[in-house]
C-alpha positions, 0 to 999 in steps of 0.5 A: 526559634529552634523549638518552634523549628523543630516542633514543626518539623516533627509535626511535617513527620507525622503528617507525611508518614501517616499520609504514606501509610493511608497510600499503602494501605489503599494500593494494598487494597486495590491489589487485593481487588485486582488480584481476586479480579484476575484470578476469577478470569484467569481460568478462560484467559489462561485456557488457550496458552495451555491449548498451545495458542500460536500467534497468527503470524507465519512460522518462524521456520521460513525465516532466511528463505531464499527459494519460495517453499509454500508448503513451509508456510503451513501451521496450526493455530488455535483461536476464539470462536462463539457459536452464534444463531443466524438471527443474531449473526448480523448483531453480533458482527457489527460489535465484533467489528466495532472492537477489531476483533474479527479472524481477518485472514486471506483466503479464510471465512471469519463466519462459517457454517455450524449446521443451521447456525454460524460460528464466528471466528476471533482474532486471538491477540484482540480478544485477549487484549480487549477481554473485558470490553469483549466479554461484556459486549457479547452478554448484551446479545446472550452469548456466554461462552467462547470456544477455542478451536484448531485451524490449519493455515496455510500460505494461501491465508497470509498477504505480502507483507506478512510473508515478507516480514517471517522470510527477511531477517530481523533488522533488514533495511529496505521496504518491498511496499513501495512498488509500481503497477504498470498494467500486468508487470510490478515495478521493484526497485530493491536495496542491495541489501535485499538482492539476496532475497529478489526472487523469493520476494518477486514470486511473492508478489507474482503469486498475492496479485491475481492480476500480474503476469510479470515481476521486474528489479531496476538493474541499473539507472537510467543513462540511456539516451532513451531513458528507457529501463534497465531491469531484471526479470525476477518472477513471471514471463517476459511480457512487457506490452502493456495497457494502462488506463490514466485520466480517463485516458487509455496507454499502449506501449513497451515497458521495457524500451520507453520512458513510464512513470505511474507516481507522476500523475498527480503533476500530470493532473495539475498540468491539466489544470493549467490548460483550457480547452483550445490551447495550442500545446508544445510537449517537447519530451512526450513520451507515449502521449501521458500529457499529449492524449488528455490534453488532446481530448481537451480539444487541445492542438498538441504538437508531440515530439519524442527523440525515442522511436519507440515511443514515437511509434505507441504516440502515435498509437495512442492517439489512435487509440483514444481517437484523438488523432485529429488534434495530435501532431507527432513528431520524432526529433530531438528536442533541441531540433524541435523547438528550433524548428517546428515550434520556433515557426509556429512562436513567429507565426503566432507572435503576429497577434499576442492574443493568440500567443497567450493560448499557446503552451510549452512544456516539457514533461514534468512542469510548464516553462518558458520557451527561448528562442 
């Protein structure tokens, strides 16, 4: 029994130390494969590092800027470009663009003039990390060569969000994209441990959205009897009048003294939904008209009330404005005072016949509820 053992052990030995050997001896011989390979092409890759290739990423000098200096932002970079004929520059695009290899920069043409013929320029950490795929795509359509070139960028080439990712310092919490637009003012509400940076971020954001005139900062929660924003101005003019287009639906009003809110559209539309075309609407809370308008031009009798005068007065407003004052009936009380007078008369009026009490519609600004009287 123990001669057996060992005898099949022995036999385990060599079959495992000559199948480890046969391993070695492969791996050796395709390192060896890898290694010619790589050398042969080393002499293109290795040509920009030793041109000083920089990344297309803003200078890491502007790191900590807390005052906005444009000028800082400029820089030099070297990236791959190909010279191509202007009969083939259409198929060359599509597969550069198929391998997201195209120089994709603001303010900055990928394809430019050479003469008669067009250079292209590169992404230049694509192209490396996709050389091979690249290279054989570009002998499909005889180009053979890639030149590196020199290219000076400047802040005019970068968006937002790369300004903000050189300037903030490494590990800073917070994110600068989840912004609101509202008509020509962008809408921030900054985490304190951003509040060191608000008027270099506010005069970013002013400078890389060609439509806004205005940059505010929330200062403070809503507590006022209004709900009405507390904010600071961080970039721009004070101009807080604005005009905003919703449902097909045209929106007048002050910033800066009434109660807006662009990210609750998608419950305003599913309000809308619930709605037919001649129902008797009460919006106990309606702001400057965000359900009252649409609804109106749904053909909906609205009755609107807002405890805010100024919003009351943009209701009204808007009503105009979108020519629905026909089916609009503005009201400025409070809320309490509203369901117990305007609307509690209408419910015992339309109590007579439960038909028509069905048609009728109650709710306030954020979903439909029951009105108890």
């Amino acid at each position: 029994m123990q001669v057996c053992f060992r005898r099949f052990a022995r036999f385990l030995k060599v079959k495992f130390v000559s199948a480890h050997q046969d391993i070695i001896a492969k791996h050796y011989s395709l390192c060896k494969v890898y290694s010619t390979s790589v050398k042969n092409m080393s002499v293109e890759i290795q040509t920009p590092s030793v041109r000083g290739l920089s990344s297309i990423f803003p200078p890491h000098t502007v790191c900590g800027m807390k005052v906005l200096d444009r000028d800082a932002f400029r820089k030099e970079i070297t990236v791959p470009s190909i010279f191509v004929t202007v009969d083939k520059v259409g198929e060359v695009i599509k597969l550069i663009k198929q391998n997201e290899c195209l120089l994709k920069m603001d303010n900055l043409q990928p394809v430019q003039d050479e003469g008669k013929d067009k250079i292209i320029l590169l992404n230049p950490d694509s192209y490396e990390e996709k050389y091979l795929k690249i290279r054989q795509c570009f002998k499909k359509v005889d180009i053979n060569s890639v030149s590196w070139r020199k290219i000076t960028v400047t802040y005019e080439n970068w968006n937002s969000q790369d300004i903000f990712k050189a300037i903030l310092p490494p590990n800073t919490p917070g994110n600068i994209s989840g912004y609101s637009i509202i008509g020509h003012i962008i809408h921030v509400n900054l985490k304190t441990e951003l509040l060191d940076f608000k008027y270099v971020i506010g005069q970013v954001l002013l400078d890389k959205h060609p439509n806004i005139r205005t940059v505010v900062n929330k200062s403070q929660i809503i507590e006022n009897e209004f709900r009405s924003l507390n904010f600071e101005l961080l970039a721009g003019v004070p101009e807080y009048e604005v005009l905003v287009k919703e449902n097909h639906s045209q929106f007048a009003f002050d910033f800066s003294k009434v109660f807006w809110n662009p990210r609750l559209v998608k419950e305003r539309e599913r309000i809308f939904k619930n709605i037919d075309s001649g129902d008797l609407v009460y919006d106990v809370f309606a702001g400057v008209g965000p359900f009252a308008i649409p609804l109106a031009k749904q053909k909906c009798q609205v009755h609107a009330n807002d405890l805010n005068p100024d919003s009351y007065k943009w209701l009204c407003h808007n009503a105009n404005l979108n020519k629905v004052t026909q089916y609009v009936r503005a009201y400025n009380l409070d809320g309490k005072v509203f369901i117990q007078t305007i609307a509690k008369l209408d419910f015992l009026f339309w109590m007579r016949d439960r038909k028509q009490l069905e048609a009728c519609s109650c709710f306030n600004e954020f979903a439909s509820c029951a009105l108890v009287l």
